[in-house]
C-alpha positions in Angstrom: 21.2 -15.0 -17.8 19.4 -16.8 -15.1 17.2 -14.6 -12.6 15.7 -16.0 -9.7 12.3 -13.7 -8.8 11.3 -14.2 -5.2 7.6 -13.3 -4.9 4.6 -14.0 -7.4 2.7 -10.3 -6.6 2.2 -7.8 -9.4 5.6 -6.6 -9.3 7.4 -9.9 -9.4 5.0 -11.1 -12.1 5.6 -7.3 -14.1 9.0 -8.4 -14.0 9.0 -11.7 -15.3 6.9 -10.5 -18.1 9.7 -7.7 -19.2 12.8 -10.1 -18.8 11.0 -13.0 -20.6 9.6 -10.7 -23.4 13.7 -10.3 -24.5 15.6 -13.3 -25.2 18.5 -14.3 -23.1 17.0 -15.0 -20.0 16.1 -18.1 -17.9 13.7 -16.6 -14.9 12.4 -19.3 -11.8 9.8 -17.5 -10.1 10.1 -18.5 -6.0 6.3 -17.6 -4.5 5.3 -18.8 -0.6 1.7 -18.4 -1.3 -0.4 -21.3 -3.6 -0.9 -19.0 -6.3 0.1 -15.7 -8.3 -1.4 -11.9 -7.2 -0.1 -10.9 -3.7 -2.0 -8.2 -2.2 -4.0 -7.9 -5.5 -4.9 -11.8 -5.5 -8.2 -13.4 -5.9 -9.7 -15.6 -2.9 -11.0 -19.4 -4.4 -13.4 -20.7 -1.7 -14.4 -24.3 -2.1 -15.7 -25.3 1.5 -18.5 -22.7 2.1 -22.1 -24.8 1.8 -23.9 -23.6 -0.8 -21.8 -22.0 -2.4 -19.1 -23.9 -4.4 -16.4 -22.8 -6.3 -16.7 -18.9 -5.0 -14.4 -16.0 -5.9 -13.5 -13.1 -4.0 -11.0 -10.4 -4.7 -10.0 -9.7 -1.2 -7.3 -7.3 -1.6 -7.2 -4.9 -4.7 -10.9 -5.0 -6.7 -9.1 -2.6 -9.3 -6.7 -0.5 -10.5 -5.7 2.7 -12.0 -2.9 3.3 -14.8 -2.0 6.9 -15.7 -2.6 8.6 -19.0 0.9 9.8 -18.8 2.3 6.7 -17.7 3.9 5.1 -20.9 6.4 1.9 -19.1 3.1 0.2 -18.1 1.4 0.7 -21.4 2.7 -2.6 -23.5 2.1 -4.4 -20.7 -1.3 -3.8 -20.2 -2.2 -3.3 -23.9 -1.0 -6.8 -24.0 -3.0 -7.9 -21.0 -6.6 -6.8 -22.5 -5.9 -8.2 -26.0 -5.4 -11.4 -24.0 -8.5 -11.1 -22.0 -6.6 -11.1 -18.6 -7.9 -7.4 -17.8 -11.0 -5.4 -18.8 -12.1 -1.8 -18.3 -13.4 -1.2 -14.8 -17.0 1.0 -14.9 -18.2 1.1 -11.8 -19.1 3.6 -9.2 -16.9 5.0 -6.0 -17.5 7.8 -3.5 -17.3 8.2 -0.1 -20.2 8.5 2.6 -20.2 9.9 6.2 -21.1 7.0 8.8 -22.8 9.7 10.9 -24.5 12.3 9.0 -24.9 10.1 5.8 -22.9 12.7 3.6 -22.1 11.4 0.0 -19.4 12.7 -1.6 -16.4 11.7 -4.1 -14.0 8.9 -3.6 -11.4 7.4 -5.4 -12.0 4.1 -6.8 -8.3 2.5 -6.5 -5.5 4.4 -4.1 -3.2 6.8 -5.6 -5.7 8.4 -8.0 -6.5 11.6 -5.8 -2.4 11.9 -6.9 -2.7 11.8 -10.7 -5.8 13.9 -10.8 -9.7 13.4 -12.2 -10.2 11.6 -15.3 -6.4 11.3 -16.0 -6.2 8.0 -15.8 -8.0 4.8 -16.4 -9.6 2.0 -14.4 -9.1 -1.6 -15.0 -10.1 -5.0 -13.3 -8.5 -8.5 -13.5 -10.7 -10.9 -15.3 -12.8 -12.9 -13.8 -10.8 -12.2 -10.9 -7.8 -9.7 -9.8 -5.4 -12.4 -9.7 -5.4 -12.8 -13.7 -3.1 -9.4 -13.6 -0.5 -11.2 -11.9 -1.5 -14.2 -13.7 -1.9 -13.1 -16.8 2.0 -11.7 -16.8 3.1 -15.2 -16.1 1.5 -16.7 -18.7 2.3 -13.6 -21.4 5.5 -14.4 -20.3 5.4 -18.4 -20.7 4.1 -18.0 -24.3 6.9 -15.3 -25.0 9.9 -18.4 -24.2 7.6 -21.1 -23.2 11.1 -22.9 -22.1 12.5 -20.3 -20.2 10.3 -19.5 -17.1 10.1 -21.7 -14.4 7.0 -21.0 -11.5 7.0 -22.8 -8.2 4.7 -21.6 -5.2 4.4 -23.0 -1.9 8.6 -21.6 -1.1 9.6 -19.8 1.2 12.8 -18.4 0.6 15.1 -18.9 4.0 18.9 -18.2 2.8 20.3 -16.5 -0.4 23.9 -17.8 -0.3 26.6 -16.0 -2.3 29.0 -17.6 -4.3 32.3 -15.8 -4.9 35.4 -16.1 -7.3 37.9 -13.4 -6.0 35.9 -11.8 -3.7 33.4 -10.7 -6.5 30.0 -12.3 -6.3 29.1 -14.4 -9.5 25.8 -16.2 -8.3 23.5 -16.9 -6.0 22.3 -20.3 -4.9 19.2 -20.2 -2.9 17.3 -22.6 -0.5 13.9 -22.9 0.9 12.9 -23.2 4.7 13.3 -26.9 4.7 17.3 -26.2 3.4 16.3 -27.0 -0.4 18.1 -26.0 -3.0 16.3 -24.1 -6.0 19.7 -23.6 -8.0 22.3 -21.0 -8.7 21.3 -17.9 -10.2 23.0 -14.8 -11.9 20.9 -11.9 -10.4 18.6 -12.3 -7.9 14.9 -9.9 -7.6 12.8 -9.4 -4.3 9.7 -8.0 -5.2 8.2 -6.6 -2.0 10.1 -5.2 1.3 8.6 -8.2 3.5 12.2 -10.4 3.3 14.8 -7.6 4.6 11.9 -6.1 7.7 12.6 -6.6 11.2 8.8 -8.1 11.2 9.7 -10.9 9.2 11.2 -12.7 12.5 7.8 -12.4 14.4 6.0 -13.9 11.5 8.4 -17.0 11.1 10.7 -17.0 14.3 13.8 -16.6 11.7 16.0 -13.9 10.5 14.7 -11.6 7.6 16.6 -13.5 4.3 17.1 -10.5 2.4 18.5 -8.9 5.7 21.6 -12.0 6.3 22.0 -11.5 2.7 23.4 -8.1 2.2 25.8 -8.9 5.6 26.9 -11.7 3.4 27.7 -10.3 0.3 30.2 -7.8 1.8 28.6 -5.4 -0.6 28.2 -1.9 1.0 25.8 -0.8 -1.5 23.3 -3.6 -0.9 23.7 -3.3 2.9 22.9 0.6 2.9 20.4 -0.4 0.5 18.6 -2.7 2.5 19.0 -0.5 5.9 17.2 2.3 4.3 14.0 -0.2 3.8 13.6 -0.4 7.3 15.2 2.4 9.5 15.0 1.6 13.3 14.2 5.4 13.8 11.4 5.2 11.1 10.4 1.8 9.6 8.6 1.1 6.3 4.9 2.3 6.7 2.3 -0.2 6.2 -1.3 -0.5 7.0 -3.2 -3.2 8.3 -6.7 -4.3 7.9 -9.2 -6.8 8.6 -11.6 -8.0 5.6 -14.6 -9.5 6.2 -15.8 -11.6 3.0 -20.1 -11.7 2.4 -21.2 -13.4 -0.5 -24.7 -14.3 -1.7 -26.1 -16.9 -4.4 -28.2 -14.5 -6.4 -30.4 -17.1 -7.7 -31.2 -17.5 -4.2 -34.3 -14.6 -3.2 -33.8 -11.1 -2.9 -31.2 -10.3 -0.5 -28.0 -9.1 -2.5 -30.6 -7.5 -5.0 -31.8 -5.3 -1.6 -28.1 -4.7 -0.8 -27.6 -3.4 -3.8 -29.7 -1.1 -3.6 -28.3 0.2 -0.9 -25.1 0.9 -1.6 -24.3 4.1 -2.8 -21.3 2.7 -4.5 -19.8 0.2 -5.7 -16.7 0.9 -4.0 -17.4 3.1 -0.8 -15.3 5.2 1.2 -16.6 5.4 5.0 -15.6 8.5 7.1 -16.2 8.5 11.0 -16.7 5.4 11.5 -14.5 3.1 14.3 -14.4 -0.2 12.6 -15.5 0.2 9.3 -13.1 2.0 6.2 -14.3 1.0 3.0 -17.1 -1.5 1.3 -16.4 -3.1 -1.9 -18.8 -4.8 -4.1 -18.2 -7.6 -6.3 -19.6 -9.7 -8.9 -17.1 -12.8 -9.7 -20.0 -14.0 -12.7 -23.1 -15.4 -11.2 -24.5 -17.0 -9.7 -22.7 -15.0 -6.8 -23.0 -11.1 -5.0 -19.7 -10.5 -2.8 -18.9 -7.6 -0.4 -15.6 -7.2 1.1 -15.7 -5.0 4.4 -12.3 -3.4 5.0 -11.8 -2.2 8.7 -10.2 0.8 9.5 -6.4 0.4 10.7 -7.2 1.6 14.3 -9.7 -1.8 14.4 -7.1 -4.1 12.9 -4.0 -2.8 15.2 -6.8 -3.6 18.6 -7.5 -6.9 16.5 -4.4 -7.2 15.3 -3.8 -11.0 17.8 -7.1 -12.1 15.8 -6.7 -12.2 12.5 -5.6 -9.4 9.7 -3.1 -8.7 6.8 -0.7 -5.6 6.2 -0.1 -4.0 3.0 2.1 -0.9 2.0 0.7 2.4 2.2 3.8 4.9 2.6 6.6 5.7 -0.3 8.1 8.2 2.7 11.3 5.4 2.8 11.6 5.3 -0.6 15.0 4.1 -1.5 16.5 6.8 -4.0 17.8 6.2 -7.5 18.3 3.2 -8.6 17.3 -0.2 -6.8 19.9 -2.8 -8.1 22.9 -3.5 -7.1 25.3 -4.7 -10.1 28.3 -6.1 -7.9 26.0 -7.7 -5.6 24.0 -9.2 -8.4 20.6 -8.4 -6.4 17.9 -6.2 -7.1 14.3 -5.2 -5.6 10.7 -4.5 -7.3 7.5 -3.2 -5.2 5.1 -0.5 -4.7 6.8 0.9 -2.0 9.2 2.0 -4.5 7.6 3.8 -6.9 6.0 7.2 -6.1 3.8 8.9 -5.3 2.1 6.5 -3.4 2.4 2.5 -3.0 -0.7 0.8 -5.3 -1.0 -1.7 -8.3 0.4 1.0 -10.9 3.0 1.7 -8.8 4.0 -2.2 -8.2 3.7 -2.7 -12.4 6.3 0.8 -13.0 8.5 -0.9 -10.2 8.8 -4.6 -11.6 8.9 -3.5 -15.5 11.9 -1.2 -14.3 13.9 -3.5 -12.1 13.2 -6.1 -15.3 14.6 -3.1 -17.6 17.8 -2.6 -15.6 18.4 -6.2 -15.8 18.4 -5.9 -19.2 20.5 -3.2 -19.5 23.3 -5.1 -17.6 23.3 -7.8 -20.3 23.0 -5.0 -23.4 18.8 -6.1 -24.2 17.2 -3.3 -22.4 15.6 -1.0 -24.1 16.2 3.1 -23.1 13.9 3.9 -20.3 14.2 6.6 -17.5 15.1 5.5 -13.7 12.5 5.1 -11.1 
């Protein structure tokens, strides 16, 4: 079966894993970006004077996983045996910008949903872009022959190809009108593709969107409508991150920061611009804080500079998220409740990749999202 997997983030990366870990499958993974992790990806800075070779996670710093959640489990056993992810033991709380009030925080979102201590932390190691990255290559030395990664596309048109009026395949082509083959089922990972927004980023309509009018499928089409209502479109918030970083070898500065800092990660109440502070250490000889601004800064900033990420599950397609005649399927965070974050993104890819499987007789029982 060949699968085409259009974005490299932790869900598209969760799902290569789970389709490459059975046999049978041929998977070409189809990311824009120049490198695996998405919204939980790891910044490489080579220009900065002084400071060569730098690392900074400028999304996610961490994650949590469930006790109770078993579908990740394999995954990220396999992911620490192999070094890609380690145990996360840092600190997080919260502190009011005004009065100076410390209190409890939670160190990756969704965890206030699962409840204290019922879950663990993790980090990607050395950065958070060896979660996505470490899927990919779990998955390349699974069927070293039978995955194929190429970044830098941008996916422009999914074109069907029918025999009967039944769609057999998909041949898809890149922004400059490339083809990248024909495949058997198709995967979005992430919501970006079929939004209305898509055409103010890149002046073109949304793929994913001319797709489902395309396939004639009415499934796919009141599939992809109910990712982005008119009357109530996919929630998303947008921040600005400001990137410090320090060479520690270098006098006393980040040691003074340090100090502080309440927290390694710190949740900032009543405060205009500023939402949350995240300290890092990539390996030395570097100290890196990300400053995250509040959403109300980055909508007022928005013509500046900033980035969007999913925050809402409140258009959360129901049931299942493939469509078997239309031979497409999704994967993302926004799709697996309770609330959009990196577990959520794994449970969504390692599902999508299960129900694949099931169509071809490999998959393995597993309940629906």
């Amino acid at each position: 079966m060949r699968v085409a997997v259009v974005g490299a983030g932790v869900a598209g990366s969760a799902c290569t894993w789970r389709l490459l870990a059975s046999k049978g499958c041929h998977v070409t993974l189809l990311e824009m970006g120049r490198g695996a992790g998405g919204r939980a990806g790891t910044r490489h800075v080579h220009e900065v004077p002084g400071l060569p070779d730098l690392h900074v996670n400028h999304g996610a710093p961490l994650f949590h996983i469930p006790a109770a959640d078993q579908r990740t489990k394999p995954l990220i056993s396999a992911l620490l045996a192999s070094g890609h992810v380690a145990e996360w033991h840092g600190t997080c709380g919260g502190i009011n910008a005004v009065t100076g009030a410390l209190s409890a925080g939670e160190g990756s979102r969704g965890e206030l949903e699962v409840g204290d201590k019922l879950f663990s932390r993790y980090t990607g190691t050395p950065g958070m872009s060896a979660l996505a990255g470490g899927c990919l290559e779990l998955a390349r030395r699974a069927n070293p022959a039978a995955l194929d990664v190429r970044f830098g596309i941008r996916v422009k048109e999914f074109r069907p190809k029918k025999v009967s009026g039944s769609i057999v395949s998909w041949e898809i082509f890149d922004k400059d009108g490339r083809s990248h083959g024909e495949f058997d089922w198709v995967v979005v990972s992430g919501a970006t593709p079929a939004l209305a927004r898509w055409r103010a980023g890149f002046k073109e309509e949304p793929p994913v969107l001319e797709a489902a009018q395309v396939s004639g499928s009415a499934r796919m089409q009141s599939l992809v409508a109910a990712l982005d209502p008119p009357d109530k479109p996919l929630a998303y918030e947008q921040t600005h991150v400001a990137l410090l970083a320090w060479d520690v070898s270098r006098g006393d500065a980040a040691r003074i920061l340090r100090g502080q800092l309440p927290f390694d990660i710190t949740h900032v109440s009543e405060d205009a611009a500023l939402a949350k502070v995240s300290l890092q250490s990539l390996g030395p000889p570097y100290a890196v804080v990300a400053l995250h601004s509040t959403g109300d800064f980055a909508r007022r900033h928005k013509a500046v500079m900033g980035s969007g990420s999913y925050v809402s599950v409140a258009n959360k397609v129901e049931g299942s998220v493939t469509d078997e005649a239309a031979r497409f399927a999704f994967a993302g965070d926004f799709l697996a409740p309770p609330v959009a974050c990196v577990a959520a993104a794994l449970r969504s890819g390692l599902a999508t990749g299960e129900s694949l499987l099931r169509h071809v007789g490999q998959g393995l029982p597993s309940s629906e999202l």
